[in-house]
C-alpha positions as CSV (number, residue, x, y, z in Angstrom):
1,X,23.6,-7.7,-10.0
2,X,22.6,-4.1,-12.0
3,X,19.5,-6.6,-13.5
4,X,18.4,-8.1,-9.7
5,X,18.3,-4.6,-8.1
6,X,16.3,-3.4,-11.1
7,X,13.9,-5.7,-10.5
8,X,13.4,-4.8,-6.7
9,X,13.2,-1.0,-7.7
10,X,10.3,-2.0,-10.1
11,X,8.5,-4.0,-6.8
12,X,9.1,-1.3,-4.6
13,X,7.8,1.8,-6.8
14,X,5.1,-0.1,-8.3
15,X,4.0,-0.6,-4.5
16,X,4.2,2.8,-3.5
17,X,1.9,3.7,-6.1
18,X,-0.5,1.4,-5.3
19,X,-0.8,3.3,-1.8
20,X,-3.3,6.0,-0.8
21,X,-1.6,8.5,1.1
22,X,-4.3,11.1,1.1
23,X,-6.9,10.1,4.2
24,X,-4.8,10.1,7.0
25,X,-8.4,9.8,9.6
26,X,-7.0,8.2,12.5
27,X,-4.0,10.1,15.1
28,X,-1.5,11.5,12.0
29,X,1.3,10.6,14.4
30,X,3.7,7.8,13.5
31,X,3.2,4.8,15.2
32,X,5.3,1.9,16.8
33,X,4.7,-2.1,15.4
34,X,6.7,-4.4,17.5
35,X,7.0,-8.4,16.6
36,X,9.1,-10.8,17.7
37,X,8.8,-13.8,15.5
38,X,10.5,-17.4,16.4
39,X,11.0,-20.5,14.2
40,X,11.9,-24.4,15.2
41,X,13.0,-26.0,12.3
42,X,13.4,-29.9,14.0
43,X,14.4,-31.1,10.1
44,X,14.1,-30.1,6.6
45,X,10.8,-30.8,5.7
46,X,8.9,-29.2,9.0
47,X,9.1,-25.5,11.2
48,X,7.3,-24.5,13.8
49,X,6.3,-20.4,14.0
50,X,5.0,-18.5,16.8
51,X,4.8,-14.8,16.7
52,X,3.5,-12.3,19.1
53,X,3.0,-8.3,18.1
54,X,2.4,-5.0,19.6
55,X,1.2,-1.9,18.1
56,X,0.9,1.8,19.0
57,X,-0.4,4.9,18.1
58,X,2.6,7.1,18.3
59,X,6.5,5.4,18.9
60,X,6.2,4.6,22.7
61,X,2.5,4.9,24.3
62,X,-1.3,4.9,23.6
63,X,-0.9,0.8,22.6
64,X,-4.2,-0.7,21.5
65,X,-3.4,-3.7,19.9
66,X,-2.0,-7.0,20.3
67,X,-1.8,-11.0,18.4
68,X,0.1,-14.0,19.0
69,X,-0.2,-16.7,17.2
70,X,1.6,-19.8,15.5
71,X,2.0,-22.5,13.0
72,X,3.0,-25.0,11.3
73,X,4.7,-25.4,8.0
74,X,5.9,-28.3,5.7
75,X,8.0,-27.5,2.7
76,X,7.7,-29.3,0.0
77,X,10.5,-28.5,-1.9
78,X,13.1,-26.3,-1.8
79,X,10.8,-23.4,-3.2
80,X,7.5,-24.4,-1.7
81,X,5.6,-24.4,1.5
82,X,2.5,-24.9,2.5
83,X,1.5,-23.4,6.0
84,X,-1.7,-23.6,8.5
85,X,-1.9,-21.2,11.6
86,X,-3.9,-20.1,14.1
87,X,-4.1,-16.5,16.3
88,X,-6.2,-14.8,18.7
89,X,-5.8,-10.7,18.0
90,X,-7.6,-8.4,19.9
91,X,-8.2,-4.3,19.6
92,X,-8.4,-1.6,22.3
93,X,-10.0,1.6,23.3
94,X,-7.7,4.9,21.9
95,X,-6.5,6.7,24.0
96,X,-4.2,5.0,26.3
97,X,-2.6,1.9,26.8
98,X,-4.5,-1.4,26.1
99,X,-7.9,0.3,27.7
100,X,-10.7,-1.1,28.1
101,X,-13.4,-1.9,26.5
102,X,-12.3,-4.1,23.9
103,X,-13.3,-2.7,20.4
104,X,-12.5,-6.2,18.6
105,X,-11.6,-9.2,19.5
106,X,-10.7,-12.2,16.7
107,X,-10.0,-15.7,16.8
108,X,-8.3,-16.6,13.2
109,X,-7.1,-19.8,11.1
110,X,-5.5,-19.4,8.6
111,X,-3.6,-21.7,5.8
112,X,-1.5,-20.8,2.9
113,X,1.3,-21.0,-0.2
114,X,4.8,-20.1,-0.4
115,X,6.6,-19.8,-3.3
116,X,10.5,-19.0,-3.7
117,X,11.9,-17.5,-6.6
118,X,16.1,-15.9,-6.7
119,X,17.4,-13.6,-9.0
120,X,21.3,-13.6,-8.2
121,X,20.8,-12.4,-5.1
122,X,17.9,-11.1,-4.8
123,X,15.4,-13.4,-3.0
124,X,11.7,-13.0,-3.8
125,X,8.7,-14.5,-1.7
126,X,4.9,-14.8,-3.0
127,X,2.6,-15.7,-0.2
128,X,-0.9,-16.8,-1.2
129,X,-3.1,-16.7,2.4
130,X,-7.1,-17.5,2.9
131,X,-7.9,-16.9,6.5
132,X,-11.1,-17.8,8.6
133,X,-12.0,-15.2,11.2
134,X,-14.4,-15.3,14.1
135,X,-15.4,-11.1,15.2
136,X,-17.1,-11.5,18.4
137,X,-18.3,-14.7,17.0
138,X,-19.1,-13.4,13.2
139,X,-16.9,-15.4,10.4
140,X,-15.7,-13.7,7.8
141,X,-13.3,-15.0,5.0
142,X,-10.2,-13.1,3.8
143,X,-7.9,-13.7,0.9
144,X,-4.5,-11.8,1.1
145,X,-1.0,-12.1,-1.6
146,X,2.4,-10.5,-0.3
147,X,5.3,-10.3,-2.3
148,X,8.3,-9.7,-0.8
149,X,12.1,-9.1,-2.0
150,X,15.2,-9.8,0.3
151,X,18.7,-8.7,-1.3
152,X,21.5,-9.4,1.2
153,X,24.2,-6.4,0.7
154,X,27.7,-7.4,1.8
155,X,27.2,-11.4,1.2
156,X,25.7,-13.2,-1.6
157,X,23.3,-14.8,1.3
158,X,21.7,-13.7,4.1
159,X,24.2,-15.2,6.8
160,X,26.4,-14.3,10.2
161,X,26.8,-10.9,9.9
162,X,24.7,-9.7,7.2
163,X,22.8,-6.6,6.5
164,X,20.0,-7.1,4.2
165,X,17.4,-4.5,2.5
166,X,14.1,-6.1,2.2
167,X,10.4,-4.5,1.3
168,X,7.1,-6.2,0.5
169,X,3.3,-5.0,-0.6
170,X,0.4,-7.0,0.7
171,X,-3.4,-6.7,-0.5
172,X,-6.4,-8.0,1.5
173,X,-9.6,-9.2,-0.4
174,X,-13.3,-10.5,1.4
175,X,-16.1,-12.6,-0.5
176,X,-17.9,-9.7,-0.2
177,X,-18.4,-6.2,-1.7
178,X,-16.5,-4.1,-2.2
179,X,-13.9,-6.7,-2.0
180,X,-10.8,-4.8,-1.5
181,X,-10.3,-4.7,2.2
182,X,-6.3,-3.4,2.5
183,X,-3.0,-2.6,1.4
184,X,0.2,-3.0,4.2
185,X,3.5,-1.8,2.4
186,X,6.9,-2.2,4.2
187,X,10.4,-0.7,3.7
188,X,13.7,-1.4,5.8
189,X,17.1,-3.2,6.4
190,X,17.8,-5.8,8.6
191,X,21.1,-7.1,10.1
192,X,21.6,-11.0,10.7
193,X,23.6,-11.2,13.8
194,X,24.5,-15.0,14.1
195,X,22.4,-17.9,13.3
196,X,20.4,-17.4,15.9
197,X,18.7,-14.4,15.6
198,X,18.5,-11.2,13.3
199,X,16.9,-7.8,14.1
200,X,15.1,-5.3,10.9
201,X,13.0,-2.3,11.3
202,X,11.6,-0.1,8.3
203,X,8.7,2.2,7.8
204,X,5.4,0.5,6.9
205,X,1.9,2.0,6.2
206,X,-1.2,0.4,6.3
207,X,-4.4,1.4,4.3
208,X,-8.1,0.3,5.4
209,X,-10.9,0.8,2.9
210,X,-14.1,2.2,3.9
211,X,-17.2,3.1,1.5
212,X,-17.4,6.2,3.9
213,X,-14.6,8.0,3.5
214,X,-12.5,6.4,0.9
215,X,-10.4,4.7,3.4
216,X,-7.9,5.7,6.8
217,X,-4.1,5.5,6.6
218,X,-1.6,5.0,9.3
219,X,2.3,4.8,9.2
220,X,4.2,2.9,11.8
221,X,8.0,2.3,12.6
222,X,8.6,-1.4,12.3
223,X,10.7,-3.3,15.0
224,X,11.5,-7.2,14.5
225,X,13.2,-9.5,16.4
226,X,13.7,-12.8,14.7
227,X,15.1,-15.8,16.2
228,X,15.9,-19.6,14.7
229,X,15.6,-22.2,16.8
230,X,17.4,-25.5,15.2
231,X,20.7,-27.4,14.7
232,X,22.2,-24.7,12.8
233,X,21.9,-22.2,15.4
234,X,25.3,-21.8,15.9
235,X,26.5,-22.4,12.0
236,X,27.6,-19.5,11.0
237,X,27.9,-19.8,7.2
238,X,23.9,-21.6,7.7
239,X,21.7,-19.1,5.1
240,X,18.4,-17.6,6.7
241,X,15.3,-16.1,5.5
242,X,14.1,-13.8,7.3
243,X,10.5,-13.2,6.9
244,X,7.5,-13.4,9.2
245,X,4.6,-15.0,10.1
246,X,2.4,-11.7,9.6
């Protein structure tokens, strides 16, 4: 067990230092991200996702953003998956709550890899993502790899009545220069209620690169509301993961 949380500790500080913390250009208050994600898993090979989010410049007010969007996955083993998706996202006017006008709005495709990997009891996701995005109309491609740990702290799996730490560092890469687009890192504990749903919040921060200005920062409180939709719902001793779509 010393060995698996070692590991995560590596992850999580080598992802922290990844991070720009020093250009902070948009509101320096801490903002609010709200998702509630939803699975139907009908049988072991297939799931289907939906997701919609919410974000905020500060904890409760000034909102300007908001995505749903959904999928469908097919594992193909135990420790693969291979995922498409689609999502309409859109960006509002600061100040104030969803005001108008729109300052982007995106339709988005998007397919991708999952692998699983398990260190005792740690559980480790790598994501591989290439999306398709229409900007008012504009495509652009995007390339994006998360990695993201799960260690379940008072059972061996992440079951009824589980509280979990979990964390994960994303990067976002264009076709085009200078490449680098963003970095999303995310800290937090979760708690799996039943098999139906399970609730985690953390901090995350999310860095844009610019050629400007080096780049703008902004850290959010996390909220998630997971639910899982299947023939297990109401197994108790049924393991989840709990990761989402975005």
């Amino acid at each position: 067990m010393q060995k698996s949380l070692l590991h995560v500790v590596i992850v999580v500080a080598l992802s922290v230092m990844m991070l720009p913390f020093t250009a902070m250009a948009q509101p320096d208050k801490l903002g609010g991200w709200n998702i509630i994600t939803g699975m139907v898993n009908p049988n072991k090979k297939f799931s289907y996702w939906f997701e919609a989010q919410t974000r905020s410049q500060s904890l409760t007010k000034d909102f300007y953003y908001h995505e749903l969007k959904g999928g469908v996955a097919y594992n193909l083993s135990d420790k693969t998956q291979f995922f498409v998706g689609v999502g309409d996202y859109k960006t509002y006017t600061y100040p104030g709550n969803y005001e108008k006008p729109v300052t982007a709005a995106e339709f988005r495709m998007w397919e991708q890899f999952i692998l699983k990997s398990q260190i005792d009891r740690v559980k480790i996701e790598h994501r591989y993502r290439i999306e398709q995005r229409w900007i008012y109309g504009n495509y652009r491609n995007r390339f994006r790899y998360r990695i993201n740990p799960i260690v379940p702290l008072n059972h061996t799996k992440v079951i009824a009545n589980t509280v979990y730490l979990s964390a994960f560092d994303e990067i976002f890469f264009t076709d085009k220069g200078p490449y680098f687009e963003r970095n999303r890192f995310f800290v937090g504990a979760g708690y799996q209620f039943t098999g139906l749903f399970a609730l985690q919040s953390g901090f995350i921060r999310q860095f844009d690169y610019n050629t400007t200005n080096g780049g703008v920062g902004k850290n959010f409180i996390q909220t998630t509301l997971i639910f899982y939709i299947d023939k297990h719902t109401l197994n108790r001793d049924v393991e989840r993961k709990p990761n989402m779509i975005d």
